[in-house]
Structure formats: structure tokens, C-alpha cells
C-alpha positions in Angstrom: 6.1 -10.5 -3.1 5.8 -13.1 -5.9 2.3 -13.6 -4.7 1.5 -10.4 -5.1 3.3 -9.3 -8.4 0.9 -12.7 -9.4 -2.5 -11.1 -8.4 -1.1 -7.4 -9.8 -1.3 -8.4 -13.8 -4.8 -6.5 -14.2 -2.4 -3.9 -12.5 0.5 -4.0 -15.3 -2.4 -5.0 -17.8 -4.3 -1.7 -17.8 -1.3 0.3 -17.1 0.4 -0.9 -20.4 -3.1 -0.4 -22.2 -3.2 3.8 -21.1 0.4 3.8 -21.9 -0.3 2.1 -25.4 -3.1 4.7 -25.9 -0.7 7.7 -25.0 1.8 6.0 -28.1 -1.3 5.7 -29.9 -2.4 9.4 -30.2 0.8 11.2 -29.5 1.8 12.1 -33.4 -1.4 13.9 -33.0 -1.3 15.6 -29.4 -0.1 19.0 -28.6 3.5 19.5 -28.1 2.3 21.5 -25.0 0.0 18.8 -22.3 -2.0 20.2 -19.5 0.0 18.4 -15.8 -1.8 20.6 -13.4 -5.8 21.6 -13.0 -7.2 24.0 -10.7 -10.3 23.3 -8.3 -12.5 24.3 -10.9 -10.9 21.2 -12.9 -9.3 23.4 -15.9 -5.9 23.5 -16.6 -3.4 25.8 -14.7 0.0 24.4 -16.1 1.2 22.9 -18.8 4.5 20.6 -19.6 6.0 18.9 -22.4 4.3 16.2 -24.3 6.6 14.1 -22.5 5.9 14.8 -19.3 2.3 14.6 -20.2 2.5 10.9 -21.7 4.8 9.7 -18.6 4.4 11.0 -15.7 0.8 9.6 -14.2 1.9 6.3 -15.7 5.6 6.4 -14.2 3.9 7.5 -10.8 1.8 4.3 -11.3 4.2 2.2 -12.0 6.6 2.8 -9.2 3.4 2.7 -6.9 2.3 -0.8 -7.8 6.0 -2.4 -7.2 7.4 -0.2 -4.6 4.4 -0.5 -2.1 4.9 -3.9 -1.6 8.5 -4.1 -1.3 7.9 -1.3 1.5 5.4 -3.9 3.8 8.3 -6.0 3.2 11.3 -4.1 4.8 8.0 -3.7 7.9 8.2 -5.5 11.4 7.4 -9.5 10.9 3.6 -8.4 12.5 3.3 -5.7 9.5 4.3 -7.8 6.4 1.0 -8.5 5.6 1.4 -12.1 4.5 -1.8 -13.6 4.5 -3.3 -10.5 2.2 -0.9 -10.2 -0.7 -4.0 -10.4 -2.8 -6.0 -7.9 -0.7 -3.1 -5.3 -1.4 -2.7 -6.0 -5.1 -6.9 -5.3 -4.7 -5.8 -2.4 -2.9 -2.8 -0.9 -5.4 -5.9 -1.9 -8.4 -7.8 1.0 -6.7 -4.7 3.2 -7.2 -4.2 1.9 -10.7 -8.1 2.6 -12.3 -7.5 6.2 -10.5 -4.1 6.8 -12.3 -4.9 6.0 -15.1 -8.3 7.1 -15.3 -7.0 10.6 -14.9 -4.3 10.1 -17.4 -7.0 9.3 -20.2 -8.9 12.2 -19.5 -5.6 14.3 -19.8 -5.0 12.7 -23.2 -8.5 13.0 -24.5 -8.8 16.4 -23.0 -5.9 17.2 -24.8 -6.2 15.9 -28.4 -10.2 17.6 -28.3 -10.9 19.7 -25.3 -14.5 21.2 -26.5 -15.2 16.9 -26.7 -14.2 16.1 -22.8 -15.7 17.5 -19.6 -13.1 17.8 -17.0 -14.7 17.8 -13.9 -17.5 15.2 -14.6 -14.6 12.9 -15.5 -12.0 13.7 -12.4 -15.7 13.3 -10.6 -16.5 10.1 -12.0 -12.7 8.6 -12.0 -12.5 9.8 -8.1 -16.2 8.0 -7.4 -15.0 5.0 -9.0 -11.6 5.1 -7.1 -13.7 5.4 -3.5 -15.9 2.6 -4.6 -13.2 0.3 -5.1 -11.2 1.2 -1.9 -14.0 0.5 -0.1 -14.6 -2.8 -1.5 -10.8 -3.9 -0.8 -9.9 -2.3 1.9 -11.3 -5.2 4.6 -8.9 -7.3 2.8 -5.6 -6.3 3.7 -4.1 -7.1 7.4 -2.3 -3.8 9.7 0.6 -2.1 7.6 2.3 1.1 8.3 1.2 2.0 4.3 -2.2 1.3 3.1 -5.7 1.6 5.4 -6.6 3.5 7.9 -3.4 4.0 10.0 -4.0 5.3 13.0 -2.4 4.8 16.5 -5.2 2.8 17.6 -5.8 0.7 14.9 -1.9 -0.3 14.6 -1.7 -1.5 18.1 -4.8 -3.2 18.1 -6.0 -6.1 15.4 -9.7 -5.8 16.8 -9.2 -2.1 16.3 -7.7 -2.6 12.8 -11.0 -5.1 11.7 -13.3 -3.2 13.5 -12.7 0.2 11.8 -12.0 -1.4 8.3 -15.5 -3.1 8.4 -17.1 0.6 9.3 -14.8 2.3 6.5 -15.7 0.1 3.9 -19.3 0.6 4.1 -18.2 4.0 4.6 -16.3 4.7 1.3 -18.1 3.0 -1.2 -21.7 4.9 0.6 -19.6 8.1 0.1 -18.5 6.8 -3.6 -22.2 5.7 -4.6 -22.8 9.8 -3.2 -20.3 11.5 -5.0 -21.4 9.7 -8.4 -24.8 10.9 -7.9 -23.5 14.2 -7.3 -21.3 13.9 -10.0 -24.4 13.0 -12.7 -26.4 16.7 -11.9 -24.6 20.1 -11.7 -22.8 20.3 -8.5 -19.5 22.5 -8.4 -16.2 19.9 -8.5 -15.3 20.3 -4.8 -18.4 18.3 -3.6 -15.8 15.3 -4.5 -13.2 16.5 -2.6 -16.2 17.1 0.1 -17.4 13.4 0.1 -13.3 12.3 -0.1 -12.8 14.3 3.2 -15.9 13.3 5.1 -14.8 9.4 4.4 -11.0 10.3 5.5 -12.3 12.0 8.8 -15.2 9.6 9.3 -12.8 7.0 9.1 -10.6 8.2 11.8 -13.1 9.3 14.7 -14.7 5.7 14.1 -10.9 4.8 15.0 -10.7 6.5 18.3 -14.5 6.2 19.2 -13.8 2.3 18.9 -11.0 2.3 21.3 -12.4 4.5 24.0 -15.8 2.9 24.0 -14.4 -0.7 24.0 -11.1 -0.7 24.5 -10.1 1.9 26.7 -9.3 0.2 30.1 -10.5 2.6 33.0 -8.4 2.7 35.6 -8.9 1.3 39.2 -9.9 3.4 42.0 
């Protein structure tokens, strides 16, 4: 845990700058914050400009210190204790998405004509699968973070096997979905390239175990 919380600063370090920006500008923010967007990327509900300044960055917050201390309370084989760094990489990921989104929101809402919502949840969400593919061969089997599947939890050649594929995977399908991001392409291309990689991902999983792992039985 200490090891970790050590490699999380750029973590609390980013975190405390959105939250510093949210103090910044709220004398001149609505009273009235957009907390929920539609597919199309525009606002759909609204909440106080309290909820709006706290609650991507509370959600954060409890993400970067509770994660860990649930890999602790794991089995000893799922504790992860050789990647403490690979999951603060990991929780950074989470952290740029986070608060990514939450200075869109602010911006959005102190000059809406100014800000493009979907090239920004695009771009944020391109970003985010470029990094999780960067980090994600770095952490060991967890019940929490990667790509948990049954055959990748009982097997550590499963586990390394798949991350290796899913990396190149997700930050391919990031590059992609920047691209896409840069021309006009409707919002849910995104959400496309996010569900090809989270699919992809899986099937890699199985195909792994049943071409090379799979014991046939005797006859």
C-alpha cells in the first residue's frame, strides 16, 4: 500500500489541480451544472453547482485509495505485490479520464458556445484507452483491474498472454478513435472502438486457452 500511495502523487497531483480549477471559476459558474449527457454528448440533467464541482472528483478520489486497499483484502496470489507501481499506472488512466471529463464540464459550463462536447468526451476517452493500454502489461492477476476473465484468473500464462494482445489492442483502438475523433464522425464511434477493445479482449482470452491450454482428453 505505501508503495503504491508513493507512485500515486501524479494521481493526487492532478486531482488537486482540476479541483483547484473548479474553486477557481466557481464565483463565476452557473448555480445550475450539467451531471448527465446524452449519446449525442449534450446535456440531459442538471445538479447543483455542488454536485457539479464534487462529484467526478469525489468519485476519483475514492477510486485511487479504495482500489488498492480492495487487492489487499484479495487471496495472498491476488495482492499484486510485485506491481504496486503498475496499478498506480493503471488508477493514472482512471485519473486523466476523470478529470478530463470534469474540465470539460467546468469549461462547458462557464462558456458553452466556446467548448465542443463530443470532440472533448472523444479525445478524453482516446487518451484514457491509450494509456490503459500502455499500463495494463504491468500489473500481475487481480480480481479488480485487467481483463478478468475465468481463464486468465486461473492461469498466469493466460493472464500475460492476453495482457500482451490487449495492450497492443487498446492503444491501436485509442490511436483509432483519435483519428476518428479529429474528422466528423457521430460520438458513438468511441463508444464503438471502447466496445470492440472490451470484446476483442475477451475472445483473445478464451481463444488462448482452448488453443493452448485446453487439455484434450484421452481416448
Amino acid at each position: 500500500m505505501a508503495l503504491y500511495l508513493k507512485n500515486s502523487w501524479i494521481c493526487f497531483l492532478i486531482l488537486g489541480l482540476v479541483v483547484g480549477l473548479g474553486w477557481w471559476l466557481s464565483p463565476n459558474l452557473p448555480e445550475r451544472m450539467p451531471v448527465h449527457f446524452n449519446i449525442n454528448c449534450q446535456p440531459d440533467g442538471y445538479g447543483s453547482k455542488a454536485l457539479g464541482l464534487a462529484f467526478l472528483p469525489a468519485v476519483n478520489f475514492l477510486v485511487i485509495l479504495f482500489v488498492p486497499l480492495l487487492v489487499k483484502a484479495s487471496p495472498n496470489s491476488f495482492q499484486m505485490a510485485n506491481t504496486q507501481k503498475g496499478l498506480a499506472r493503471v488508477n493514472l488512466a482512471a485519473t486523466i479520464c476523470l478529470c478530463g471529463f470534469q474540465a470539460l464540464i467546468l469549461f462547458y459550463s462557464l462558456k458553452p458556445e466556446a467548448v465542443s462536447l463530443p470532440l472533448g468526451f472523444s479525445c478524453v476517452l482516446a487518451a484514457y484507452m491509450v494509456l490503459w493500454g500502455n499500463y495494463l502489461g504491468k500489473i500481475e492477476r487481480n480480481f479488480f483491474k485487467g481483463i478478468r476473465t475465468p481463464w486468465t484468473l486461473v492461469s498466469e500464462r493466460n493472464w500475460s498472454a492476453t495482457h500482451r494482445f490487449s495492450a497492443r489492442l487498446w492503444v491501436a483502438l485509442g490511436f483509432a478513435s483519435l483519428a476518428s475523433a479529429l474528422f466528423p464522425s457521430p460520438f458513438y464511434w468511441t463508444f464503438g472502438f471502447i466496445l470492440a477493445a472490451f470484446l476483442l479482449s475477451r475472445v483473445y482470452s478464451f481463444y488462448f486457452y482452448m488453443r493452448y491450454e485446453k487439455k484434450t482428453p484421452k481416448t
